[in-house]
MIDOSE-1310 file (N, C-alpha, C; in nm, 2 decimals, decimal comma, always signed):
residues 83
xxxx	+4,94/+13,91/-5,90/+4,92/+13,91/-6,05/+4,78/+13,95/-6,08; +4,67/+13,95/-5,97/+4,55/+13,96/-6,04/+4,55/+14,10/-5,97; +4,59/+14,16/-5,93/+4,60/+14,30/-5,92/+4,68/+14,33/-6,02; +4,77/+14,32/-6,05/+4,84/+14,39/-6,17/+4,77/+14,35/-6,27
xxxx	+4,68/+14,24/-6,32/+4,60/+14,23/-6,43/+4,49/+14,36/-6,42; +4,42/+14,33/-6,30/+4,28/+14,43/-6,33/+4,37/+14,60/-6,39; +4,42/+14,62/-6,32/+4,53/+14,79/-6,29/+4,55/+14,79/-6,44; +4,58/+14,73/-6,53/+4,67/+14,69/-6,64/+4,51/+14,68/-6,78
xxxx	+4,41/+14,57/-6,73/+4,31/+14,63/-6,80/+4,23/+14,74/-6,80; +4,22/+14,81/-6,67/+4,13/+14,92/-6,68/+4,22/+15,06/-6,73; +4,39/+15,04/-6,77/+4,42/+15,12/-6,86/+4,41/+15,11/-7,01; +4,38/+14,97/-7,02/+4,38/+14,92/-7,16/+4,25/+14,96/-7,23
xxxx	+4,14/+14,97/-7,09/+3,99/+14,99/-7,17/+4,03/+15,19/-7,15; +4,09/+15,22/-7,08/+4,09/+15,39/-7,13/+4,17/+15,44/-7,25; +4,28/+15,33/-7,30/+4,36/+15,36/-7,38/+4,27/+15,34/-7,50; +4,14/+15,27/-7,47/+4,09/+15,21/-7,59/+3,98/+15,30/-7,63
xxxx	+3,93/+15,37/-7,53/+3,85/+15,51/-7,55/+3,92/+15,64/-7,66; +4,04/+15,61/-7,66/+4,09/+15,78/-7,77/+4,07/+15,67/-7,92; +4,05/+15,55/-7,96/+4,02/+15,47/-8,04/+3,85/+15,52/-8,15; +3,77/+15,55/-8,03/+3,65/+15,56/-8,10/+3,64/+15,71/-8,12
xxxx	+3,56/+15,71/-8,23/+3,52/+15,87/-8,28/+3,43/+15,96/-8,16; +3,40/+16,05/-8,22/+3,38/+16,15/-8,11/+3,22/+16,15/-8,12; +3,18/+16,08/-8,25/+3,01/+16,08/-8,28/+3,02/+15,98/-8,15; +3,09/+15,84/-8,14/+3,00/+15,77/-8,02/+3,02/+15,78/-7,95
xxxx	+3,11/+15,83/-7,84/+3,09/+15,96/-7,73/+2,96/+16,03/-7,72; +2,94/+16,11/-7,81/+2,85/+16,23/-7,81/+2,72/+16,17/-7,80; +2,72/+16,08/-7,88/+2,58/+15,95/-7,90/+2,57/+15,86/-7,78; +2,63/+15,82/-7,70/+2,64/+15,80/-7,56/+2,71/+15,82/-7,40
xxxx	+2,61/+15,93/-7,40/+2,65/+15,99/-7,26/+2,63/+15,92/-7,14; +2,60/+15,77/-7,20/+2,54/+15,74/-7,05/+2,70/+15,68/-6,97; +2,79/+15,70/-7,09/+2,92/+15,63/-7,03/+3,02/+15,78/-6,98; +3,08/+15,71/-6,88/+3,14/+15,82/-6,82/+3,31/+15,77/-6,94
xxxx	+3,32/+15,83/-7,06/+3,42/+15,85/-7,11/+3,54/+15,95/-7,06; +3,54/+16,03/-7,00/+3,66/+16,14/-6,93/+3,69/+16,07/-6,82; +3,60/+16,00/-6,76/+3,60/+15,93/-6,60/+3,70/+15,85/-6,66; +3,68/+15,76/-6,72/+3,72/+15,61/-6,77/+3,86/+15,67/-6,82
xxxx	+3,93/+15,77/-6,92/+4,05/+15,76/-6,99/+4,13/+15,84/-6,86; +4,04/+15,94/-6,80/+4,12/+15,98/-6,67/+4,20/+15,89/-6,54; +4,10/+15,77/-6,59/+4,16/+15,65/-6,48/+4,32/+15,60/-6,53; +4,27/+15,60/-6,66/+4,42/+15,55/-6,75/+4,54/+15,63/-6,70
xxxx	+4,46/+15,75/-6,71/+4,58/+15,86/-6,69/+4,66/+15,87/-6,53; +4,56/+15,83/-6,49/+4,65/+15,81/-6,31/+4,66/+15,70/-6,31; +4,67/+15,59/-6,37/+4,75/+15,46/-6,35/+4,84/+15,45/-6,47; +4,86/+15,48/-6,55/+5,00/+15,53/-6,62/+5,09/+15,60/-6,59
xxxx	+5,03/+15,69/-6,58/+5,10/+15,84/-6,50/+5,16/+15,78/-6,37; +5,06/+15,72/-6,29/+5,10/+15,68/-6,17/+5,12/+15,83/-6,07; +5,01/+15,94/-6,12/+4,97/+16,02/-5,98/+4,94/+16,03/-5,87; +5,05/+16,05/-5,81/+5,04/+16,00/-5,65/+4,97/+15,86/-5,63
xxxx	+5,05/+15,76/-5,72/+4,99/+15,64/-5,69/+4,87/+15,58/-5,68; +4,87/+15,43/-5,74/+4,75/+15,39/-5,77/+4,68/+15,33/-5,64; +4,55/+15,40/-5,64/+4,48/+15,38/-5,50/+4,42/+15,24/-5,54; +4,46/+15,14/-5,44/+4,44/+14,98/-5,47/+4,26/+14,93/-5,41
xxxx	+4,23/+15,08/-5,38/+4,11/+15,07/-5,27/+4,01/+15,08/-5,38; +4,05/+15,19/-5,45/+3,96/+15,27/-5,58/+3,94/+15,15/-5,68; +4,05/+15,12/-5,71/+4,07/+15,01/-5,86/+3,95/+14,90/-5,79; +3,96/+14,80/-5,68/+3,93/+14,70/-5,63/+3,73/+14,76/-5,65
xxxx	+3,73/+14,90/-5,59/+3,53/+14,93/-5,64/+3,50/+14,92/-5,74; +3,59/+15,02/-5,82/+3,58/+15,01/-6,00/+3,54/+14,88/-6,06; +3,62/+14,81/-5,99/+3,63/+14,63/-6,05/+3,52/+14,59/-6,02; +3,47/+14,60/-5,88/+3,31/+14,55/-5,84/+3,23/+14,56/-5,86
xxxx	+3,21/+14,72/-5,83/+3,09/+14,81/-5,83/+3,05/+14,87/-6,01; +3,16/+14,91/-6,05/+3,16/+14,98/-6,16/+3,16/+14,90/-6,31; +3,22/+14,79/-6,33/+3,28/+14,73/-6,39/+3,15/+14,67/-6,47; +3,09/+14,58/-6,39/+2,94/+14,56/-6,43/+2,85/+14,63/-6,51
xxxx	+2,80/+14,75/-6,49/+2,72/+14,83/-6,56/+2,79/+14,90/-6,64; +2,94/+14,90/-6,62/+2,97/+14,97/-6,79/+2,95/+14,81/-6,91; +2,99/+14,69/-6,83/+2,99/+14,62/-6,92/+2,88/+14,59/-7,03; +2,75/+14,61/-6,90/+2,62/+14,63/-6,97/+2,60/+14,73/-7,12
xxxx	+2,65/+14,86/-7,02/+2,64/+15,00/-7,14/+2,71/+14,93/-7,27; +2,88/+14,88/-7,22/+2,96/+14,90/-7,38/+2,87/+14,75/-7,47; +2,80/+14,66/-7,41/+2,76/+14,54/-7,51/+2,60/+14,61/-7,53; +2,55/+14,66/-7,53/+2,44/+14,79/-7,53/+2,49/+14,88/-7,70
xxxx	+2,58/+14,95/-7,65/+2,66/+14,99/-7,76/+2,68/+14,95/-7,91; +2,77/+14,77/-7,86/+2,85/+14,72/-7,95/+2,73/+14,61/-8,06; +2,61/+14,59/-7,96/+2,49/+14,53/-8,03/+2,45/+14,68/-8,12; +2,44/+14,77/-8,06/+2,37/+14,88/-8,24/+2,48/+14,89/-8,32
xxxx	+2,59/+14,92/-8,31/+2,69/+14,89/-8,42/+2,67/+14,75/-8,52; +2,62/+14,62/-8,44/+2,65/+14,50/-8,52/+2,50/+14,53/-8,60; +2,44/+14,61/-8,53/+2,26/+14,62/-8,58/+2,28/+14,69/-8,73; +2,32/+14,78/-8,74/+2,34/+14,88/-8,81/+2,46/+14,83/-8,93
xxx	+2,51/+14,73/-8,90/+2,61/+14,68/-9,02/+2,54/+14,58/-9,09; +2,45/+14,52/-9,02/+2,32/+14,45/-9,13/+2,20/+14,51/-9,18; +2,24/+14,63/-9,21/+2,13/+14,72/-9,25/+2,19/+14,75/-9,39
């Protein structure tokens, strides 16, 4: 179950990428957006199968510093609505 959770979020956060406009993309490059909806795409798609090796880094390694970037993000949006 907790593999089919993580597999299952990390297409929910690329599904959640075609969601935002193209200004906050453009306005932050430091996120790998193509990387991230591309993941969606081979775990939906299920292209030649989902590598349980890749997901399990993503989760470790990767998972962390985007979380940083997207609450990085999601503070100038809350900044900019009290303006």
């Amino acid at each position: 179950m907790l593999i089919e959770a993580c597999v299952f979020n990390l297409s929910q956060i690329g599904e959640l990428t075609t969601k935002l406009g193209d200004a906050v993309k453009v306005e932050n490059p430091q996120v790998a957006w193509a990387q991230i909806y591309g993941l969606r795409n081979r775990i939906v798609h299920d292209y030649e199968g989902v590598n349980l090796r890749l997901i399990w880094e993503i989760v470790s390694d990767d998972m962390p510093e985007l979380r940083i970037k997207l609450t990085a993000i999601q503070k100038t949006f809350v900044e900019n609505e009290s303006v």
